[in-house]
VMD Tcl script that builds the backbone (N, CA, C; Angstrom):
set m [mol new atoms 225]
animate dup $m
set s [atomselect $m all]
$s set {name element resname resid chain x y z} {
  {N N UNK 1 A 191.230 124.456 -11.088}
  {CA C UNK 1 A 189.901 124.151 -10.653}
  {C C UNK 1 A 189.085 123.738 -11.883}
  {N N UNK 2 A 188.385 123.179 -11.467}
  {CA C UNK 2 A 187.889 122.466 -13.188}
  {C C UNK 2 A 186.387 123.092 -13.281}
  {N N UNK 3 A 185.564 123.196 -14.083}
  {CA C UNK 3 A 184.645 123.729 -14.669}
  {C C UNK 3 A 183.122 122.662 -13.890}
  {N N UNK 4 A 182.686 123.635 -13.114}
  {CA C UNK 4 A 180.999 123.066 -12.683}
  {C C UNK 4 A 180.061 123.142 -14.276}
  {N N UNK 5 A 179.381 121.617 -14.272}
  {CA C UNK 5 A 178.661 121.500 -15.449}
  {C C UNK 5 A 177.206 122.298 -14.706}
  {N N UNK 6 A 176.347 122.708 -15.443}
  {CA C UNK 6 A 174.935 123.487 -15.205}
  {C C UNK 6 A 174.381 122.439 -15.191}
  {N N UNK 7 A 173.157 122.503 -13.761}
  {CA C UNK 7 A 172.258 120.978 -13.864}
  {C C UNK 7 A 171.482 121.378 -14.433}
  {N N UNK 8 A 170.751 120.640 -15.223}
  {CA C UNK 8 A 169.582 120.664 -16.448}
  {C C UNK 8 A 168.817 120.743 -15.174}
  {N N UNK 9 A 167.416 122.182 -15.579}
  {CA C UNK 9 A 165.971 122.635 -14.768}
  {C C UNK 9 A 165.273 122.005 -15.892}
  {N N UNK 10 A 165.303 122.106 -16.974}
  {CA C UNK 10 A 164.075 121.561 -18.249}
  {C C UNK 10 A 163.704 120.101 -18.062}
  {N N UNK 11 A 162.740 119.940 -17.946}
  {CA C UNK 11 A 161.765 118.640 -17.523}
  {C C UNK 11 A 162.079 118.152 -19.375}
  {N N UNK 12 A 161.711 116.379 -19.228}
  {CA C UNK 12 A 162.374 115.636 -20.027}
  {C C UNK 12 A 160.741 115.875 -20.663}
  {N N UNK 13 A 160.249 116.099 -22.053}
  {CA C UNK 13 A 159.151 116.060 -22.815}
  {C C UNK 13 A 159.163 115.027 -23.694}
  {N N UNK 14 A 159.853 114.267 -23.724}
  {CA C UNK 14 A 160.113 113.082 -24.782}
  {C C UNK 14 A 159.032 112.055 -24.813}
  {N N UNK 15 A 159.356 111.209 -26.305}
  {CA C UNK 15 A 157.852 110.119 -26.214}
  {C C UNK 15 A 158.205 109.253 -25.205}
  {N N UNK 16 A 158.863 109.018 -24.359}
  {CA C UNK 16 A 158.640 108.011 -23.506}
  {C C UNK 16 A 159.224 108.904 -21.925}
  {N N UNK 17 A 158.727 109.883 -21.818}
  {CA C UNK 17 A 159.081 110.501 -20.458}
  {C C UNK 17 A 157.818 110.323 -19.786}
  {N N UNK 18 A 157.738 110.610 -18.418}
  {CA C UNK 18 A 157.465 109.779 -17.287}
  {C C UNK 18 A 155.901 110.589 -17.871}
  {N N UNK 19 A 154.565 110.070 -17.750}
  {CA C UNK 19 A 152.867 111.090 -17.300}
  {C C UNK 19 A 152.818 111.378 -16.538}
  {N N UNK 20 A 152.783 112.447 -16.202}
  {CA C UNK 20 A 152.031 113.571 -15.049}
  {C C UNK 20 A 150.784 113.422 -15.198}
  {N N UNK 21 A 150.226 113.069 -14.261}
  {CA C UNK 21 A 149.159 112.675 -13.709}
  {C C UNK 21 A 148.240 114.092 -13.207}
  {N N UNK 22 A 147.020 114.440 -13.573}
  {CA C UNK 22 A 146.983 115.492 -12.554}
  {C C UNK 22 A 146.273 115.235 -11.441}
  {N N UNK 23 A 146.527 116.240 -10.191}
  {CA C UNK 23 A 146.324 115.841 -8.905}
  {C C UNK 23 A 144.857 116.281 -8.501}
  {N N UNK 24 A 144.273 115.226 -7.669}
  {CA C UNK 24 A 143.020 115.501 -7.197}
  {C C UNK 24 A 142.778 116.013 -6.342}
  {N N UNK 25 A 142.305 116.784 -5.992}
  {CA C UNK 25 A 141.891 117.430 -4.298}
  {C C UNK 25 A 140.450 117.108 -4.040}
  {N N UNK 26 A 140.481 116.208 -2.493}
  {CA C UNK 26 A 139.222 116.199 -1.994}
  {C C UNK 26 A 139.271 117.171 -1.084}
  {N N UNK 27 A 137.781 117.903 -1.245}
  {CA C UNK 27 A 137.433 118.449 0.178}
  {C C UNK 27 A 136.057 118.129 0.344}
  {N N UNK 28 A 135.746 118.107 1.989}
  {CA C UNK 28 A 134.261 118.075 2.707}
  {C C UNK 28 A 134.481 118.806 3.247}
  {N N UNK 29 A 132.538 119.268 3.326}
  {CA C UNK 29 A 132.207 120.482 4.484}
  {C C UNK 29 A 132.163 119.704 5.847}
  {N N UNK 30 A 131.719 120.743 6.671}
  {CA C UNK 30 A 131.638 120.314 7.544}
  {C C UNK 30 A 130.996 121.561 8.566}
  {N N UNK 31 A 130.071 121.533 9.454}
  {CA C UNK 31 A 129.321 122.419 9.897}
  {C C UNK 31 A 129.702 121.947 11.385}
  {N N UNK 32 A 130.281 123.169 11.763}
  {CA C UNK 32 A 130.878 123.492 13.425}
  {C C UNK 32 A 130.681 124.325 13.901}
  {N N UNK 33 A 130.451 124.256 15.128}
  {CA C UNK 33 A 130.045 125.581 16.577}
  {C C UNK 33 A 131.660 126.565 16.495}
  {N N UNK 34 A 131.330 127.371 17.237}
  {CA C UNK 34 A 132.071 128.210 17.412}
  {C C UNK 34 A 133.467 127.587 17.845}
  {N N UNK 35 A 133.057 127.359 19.043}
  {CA C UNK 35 A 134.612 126.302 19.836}
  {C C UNK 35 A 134.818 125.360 18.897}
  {N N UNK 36 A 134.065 124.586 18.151}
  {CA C UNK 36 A 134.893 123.855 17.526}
  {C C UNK 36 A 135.250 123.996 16.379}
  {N N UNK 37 A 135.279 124.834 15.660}
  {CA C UNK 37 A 135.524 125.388 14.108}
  {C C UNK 37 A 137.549 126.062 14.729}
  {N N UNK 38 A 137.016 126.596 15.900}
  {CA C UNK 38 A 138.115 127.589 16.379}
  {C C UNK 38 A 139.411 126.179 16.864}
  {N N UNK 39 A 139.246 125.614 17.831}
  {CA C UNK 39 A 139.501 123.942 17.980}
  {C C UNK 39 A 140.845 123.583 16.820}
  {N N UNK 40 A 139.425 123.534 15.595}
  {CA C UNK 40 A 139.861 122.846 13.990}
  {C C UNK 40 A 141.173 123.950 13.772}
  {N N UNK 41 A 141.208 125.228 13.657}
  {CA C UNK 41 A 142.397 126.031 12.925}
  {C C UNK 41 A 143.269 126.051 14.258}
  {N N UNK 42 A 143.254 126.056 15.225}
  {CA C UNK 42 A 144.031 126.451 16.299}
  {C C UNK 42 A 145.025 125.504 16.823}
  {N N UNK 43 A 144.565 123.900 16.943}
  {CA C UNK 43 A 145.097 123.078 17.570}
  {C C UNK 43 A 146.314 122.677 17.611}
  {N N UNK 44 A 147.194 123.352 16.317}
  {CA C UNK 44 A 148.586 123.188 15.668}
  {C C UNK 44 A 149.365 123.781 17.373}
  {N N UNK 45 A 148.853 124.945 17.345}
  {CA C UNK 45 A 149.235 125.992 18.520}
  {C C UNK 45 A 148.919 125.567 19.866}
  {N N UNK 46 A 147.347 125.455 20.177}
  {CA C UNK 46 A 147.397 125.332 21.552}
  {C C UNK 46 A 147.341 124.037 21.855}
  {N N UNK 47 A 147.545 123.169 21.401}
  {CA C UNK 47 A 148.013 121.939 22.306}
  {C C UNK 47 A 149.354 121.879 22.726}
  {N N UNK 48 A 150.436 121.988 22.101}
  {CA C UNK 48 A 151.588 122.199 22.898}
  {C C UNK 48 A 151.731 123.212 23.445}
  {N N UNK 49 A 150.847 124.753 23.607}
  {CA C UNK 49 A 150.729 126.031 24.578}
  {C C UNK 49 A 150.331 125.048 26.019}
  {N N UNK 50 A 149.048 124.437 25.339}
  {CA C UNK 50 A 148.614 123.727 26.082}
  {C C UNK 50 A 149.086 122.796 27.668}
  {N N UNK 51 A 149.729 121.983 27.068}
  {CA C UNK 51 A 150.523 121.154 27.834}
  {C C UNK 51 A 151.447 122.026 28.669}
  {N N UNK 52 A 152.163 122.899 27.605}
  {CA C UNK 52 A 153.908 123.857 28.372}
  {C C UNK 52 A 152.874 124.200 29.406}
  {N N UNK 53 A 151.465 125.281 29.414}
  {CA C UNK 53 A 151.220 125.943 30.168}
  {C C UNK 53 A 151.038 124.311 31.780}
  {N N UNK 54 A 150.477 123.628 31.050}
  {CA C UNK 54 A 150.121 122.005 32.740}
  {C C UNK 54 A 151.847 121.808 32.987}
  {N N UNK 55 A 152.076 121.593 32.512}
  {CA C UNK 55 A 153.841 121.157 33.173}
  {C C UNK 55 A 154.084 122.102 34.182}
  {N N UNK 56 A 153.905 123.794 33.080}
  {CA C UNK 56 A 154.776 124.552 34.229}
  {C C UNK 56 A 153.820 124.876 35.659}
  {N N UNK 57 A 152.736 124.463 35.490}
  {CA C UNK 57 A 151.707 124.883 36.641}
  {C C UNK 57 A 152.198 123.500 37.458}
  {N N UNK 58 A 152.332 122.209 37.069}
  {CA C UNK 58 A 153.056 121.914 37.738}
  {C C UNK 58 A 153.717 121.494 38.355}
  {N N UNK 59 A 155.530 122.023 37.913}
  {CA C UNK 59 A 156.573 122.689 38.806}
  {C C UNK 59 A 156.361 122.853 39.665}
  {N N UNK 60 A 155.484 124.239 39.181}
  {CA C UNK 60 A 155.157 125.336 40.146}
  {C C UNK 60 A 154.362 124.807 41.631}
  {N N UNK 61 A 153.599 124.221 41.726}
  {CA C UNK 61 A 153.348 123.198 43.127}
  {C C UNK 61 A 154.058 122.375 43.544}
  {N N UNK 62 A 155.333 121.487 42.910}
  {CA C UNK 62 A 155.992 120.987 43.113}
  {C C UNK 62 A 156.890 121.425 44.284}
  {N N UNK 63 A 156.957 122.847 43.227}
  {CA C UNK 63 A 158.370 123.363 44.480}
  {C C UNK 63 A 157.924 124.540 45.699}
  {N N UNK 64 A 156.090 124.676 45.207}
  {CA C UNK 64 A 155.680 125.004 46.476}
  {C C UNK 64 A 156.033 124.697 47.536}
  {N N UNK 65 A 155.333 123.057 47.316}
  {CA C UNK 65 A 155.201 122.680 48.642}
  {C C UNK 65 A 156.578 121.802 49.551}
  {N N UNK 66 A 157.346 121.610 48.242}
  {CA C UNK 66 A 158.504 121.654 48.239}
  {C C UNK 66 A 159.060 122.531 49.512}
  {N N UNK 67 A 159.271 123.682 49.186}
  {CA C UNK 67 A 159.234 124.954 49.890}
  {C C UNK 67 A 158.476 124.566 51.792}
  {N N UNK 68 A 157.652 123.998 51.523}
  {CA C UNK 68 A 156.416 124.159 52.286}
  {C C UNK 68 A 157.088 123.049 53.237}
  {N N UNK 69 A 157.755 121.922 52.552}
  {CA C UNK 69 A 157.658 120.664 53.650}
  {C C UNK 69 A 159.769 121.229 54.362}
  {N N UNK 70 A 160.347 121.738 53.974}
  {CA C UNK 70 A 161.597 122.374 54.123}
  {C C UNK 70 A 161.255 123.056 55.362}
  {N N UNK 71 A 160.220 124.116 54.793}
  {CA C UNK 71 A 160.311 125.500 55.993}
  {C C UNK 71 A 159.526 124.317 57.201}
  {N N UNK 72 A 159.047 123.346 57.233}
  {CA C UNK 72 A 157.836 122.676 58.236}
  {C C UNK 72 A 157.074 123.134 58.880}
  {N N UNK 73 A 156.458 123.926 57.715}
  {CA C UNK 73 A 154.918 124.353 58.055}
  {C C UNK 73 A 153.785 123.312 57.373}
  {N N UNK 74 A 153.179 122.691 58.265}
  {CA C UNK 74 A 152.244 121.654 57.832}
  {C C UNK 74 A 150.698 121.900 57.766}
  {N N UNK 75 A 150.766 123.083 57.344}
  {CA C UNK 75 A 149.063 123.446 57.786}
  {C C UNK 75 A 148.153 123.433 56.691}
}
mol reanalyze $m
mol bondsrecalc $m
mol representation Tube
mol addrep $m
């Protein structure tokens, strides 16, 4: 079996290695109501809660009435 070489972790410091640049961060405020501040951190989550919860609601009438036109009760 032959010998794994160690990959070099040490960044190259030499006169002609690449500038690091340093990085800027923008931020703005921004002044929000309750619902929508909550909206802003949440939306990752409840939009696809969101939706799963409308799909499965509905199914769920789907195969109500589903149910409903089978048994032929039309009322």
């Amino acid at each position: 079996m032959s010998k794994v070489k160690k990959k070099r972790n040490k960044t190259y410091q030499g006169k002609d290695a690449a500038v690091t640049r340093p990085t800027v961060t923008r931020m703005t405020a921004a002044n929000r109501n309750a619902v929508s501040q909550w909206w802003f951190e949440k939306k990752r989550i409840a939009k696809p809660v969101g939706i799963g919860v409308l799909v499965a609601v509905v199914v769920i009438v789907l195969v109500i009435e589903l149910i409903r036109v089978i048994t032929g009760s039309f009322t």
